[in-house]
N, C-alpha and C positions, 0 to 999 in steps of 0.2 A: 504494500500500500504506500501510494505517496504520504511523505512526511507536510500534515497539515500546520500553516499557519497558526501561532496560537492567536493571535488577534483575532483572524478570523472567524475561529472556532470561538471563542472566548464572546465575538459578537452573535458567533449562530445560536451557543447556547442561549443567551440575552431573548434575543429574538423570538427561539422557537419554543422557552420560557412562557412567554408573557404572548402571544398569538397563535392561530391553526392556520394555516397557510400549505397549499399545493406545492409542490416539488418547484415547477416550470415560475411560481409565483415568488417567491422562496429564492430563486435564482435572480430575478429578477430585483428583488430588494438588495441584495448583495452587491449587486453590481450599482445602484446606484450609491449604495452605503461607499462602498470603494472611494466614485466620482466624489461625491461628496466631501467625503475626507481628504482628498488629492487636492481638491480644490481649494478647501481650510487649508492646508499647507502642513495638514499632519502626517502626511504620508510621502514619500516621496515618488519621482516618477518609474523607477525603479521597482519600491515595491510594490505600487499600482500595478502595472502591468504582472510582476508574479502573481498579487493576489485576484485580479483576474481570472487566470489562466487556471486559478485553485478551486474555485466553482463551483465546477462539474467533480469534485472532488468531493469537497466538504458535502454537495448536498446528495452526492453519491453515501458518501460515511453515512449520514442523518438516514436516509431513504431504508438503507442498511439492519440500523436500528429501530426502527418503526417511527422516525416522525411525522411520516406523510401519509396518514388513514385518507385517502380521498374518495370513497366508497362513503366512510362518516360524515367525513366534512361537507360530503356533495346533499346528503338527506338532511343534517343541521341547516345550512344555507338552502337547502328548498324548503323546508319548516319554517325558516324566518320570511322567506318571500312569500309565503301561502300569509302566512299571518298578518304581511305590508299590504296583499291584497290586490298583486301585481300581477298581470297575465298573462298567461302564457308563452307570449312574442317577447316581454320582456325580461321574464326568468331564462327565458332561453340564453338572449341575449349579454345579461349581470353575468350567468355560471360563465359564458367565454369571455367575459371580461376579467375573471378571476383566475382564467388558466388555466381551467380544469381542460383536463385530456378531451378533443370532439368527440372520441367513440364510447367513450365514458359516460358525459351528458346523452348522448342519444339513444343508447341504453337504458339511462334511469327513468329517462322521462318517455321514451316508448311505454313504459310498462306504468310510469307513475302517470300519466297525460289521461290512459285509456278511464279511468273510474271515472263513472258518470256525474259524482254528485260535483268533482274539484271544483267545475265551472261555475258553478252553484257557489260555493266555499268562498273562490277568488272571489266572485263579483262581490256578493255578500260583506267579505272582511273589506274591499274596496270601498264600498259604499258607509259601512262603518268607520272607515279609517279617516277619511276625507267628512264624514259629514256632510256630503253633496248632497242628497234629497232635504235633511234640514237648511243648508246654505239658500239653499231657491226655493224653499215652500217662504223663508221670510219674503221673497222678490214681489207673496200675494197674485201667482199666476195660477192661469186656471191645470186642473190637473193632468189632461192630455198636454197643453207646453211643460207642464215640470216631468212625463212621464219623456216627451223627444227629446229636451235637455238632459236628463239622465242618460240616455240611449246613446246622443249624440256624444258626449263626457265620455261614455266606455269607450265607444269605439274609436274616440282619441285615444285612450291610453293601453289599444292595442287588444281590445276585448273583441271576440265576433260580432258580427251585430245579428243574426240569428239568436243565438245563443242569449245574446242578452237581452233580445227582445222576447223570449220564453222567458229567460228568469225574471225579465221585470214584469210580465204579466203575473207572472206567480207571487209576487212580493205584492199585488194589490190585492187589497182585501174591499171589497163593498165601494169599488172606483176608488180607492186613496191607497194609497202609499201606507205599510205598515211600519 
């Protein structure tokens, strides 16, 4: 095994201490920590460039010892996205902004996407989240405009508009909004 940096290591413990972070994510923080500190004028250009080159090394070591669950990591970060109330286009979208592996995400979410009720879930926690049907019932509009401004709202933020046009029929009870 190469002989790792203790700095480096000394900052990966730090790091993978105190946050959950993907392997390719994880690398990525590294290397701006590096820039960063190059930059400060704590490092020099020298050891910049070793500890670069050290990397795929350290987060080989880590990987090694279990610090990269991203099978866990991937259903914690879809648990918090169900609960923000965000959909589907956009959970998509957040997990490859975090790095996770693409045949990873489209794996979990083939199989986590299929259950009928999520769609139901997401809109639901969204509409809770935001307080949108409360925000425009104060606007004193009649309730067919506050039911297309709701509809219109989803399907901004990436909701079907099928989909959410079932579930907001179902969310009325006796023509209003429950």
């Amino acid at each position: 095994m190469v002989m790792i940096n203790d700095y480096l290591k000394n900052y990966s413990n730090y790091y993978l201490s105190r946050y959950t972070v993907t392997k390719k994510k994880f690398q990525e923080i590294l290397k701006k920590k590096i820039n960063k500190d190059y930059f400060a004028k704590k490092i020099n250009e020298d050891e910049s460039k070793s500890l670069l080159n050290q990397i795929n090394d350290i987060s080989d070591y880590f990987d090694k010892i279990g610090a990269f669950d991203e099978e866990r990591l991937l259903e914690i970060t879809f648990q918090k996205f169900v609960k923000k109330g965000y959909s589907k286009k956009k959970i998509f979208s957040k997990l490859n902004e975090l790095y996770f592996k693409e045949e990873v995400i489209n794996k979990f979410l083939k199989t986590t996407f299929l259950k009928n009720e999520l769609d139901q879930i997401l809109i639901n926690n969204y509409i809770k989240k935001t307080n949108l049907v409360e925000k425009l019932k104060k606007l004193n509009i009649p309730e067919q405009e506050l039911f297309d401004k709701v509809l219109k709202k989803l399907s901004y933020q990436g909701f079907e508009y099928g989909d959410s046009y079932k579930i907001l029929q179902k969310l009325i009870v006796n023509g209003r909004f429950s």
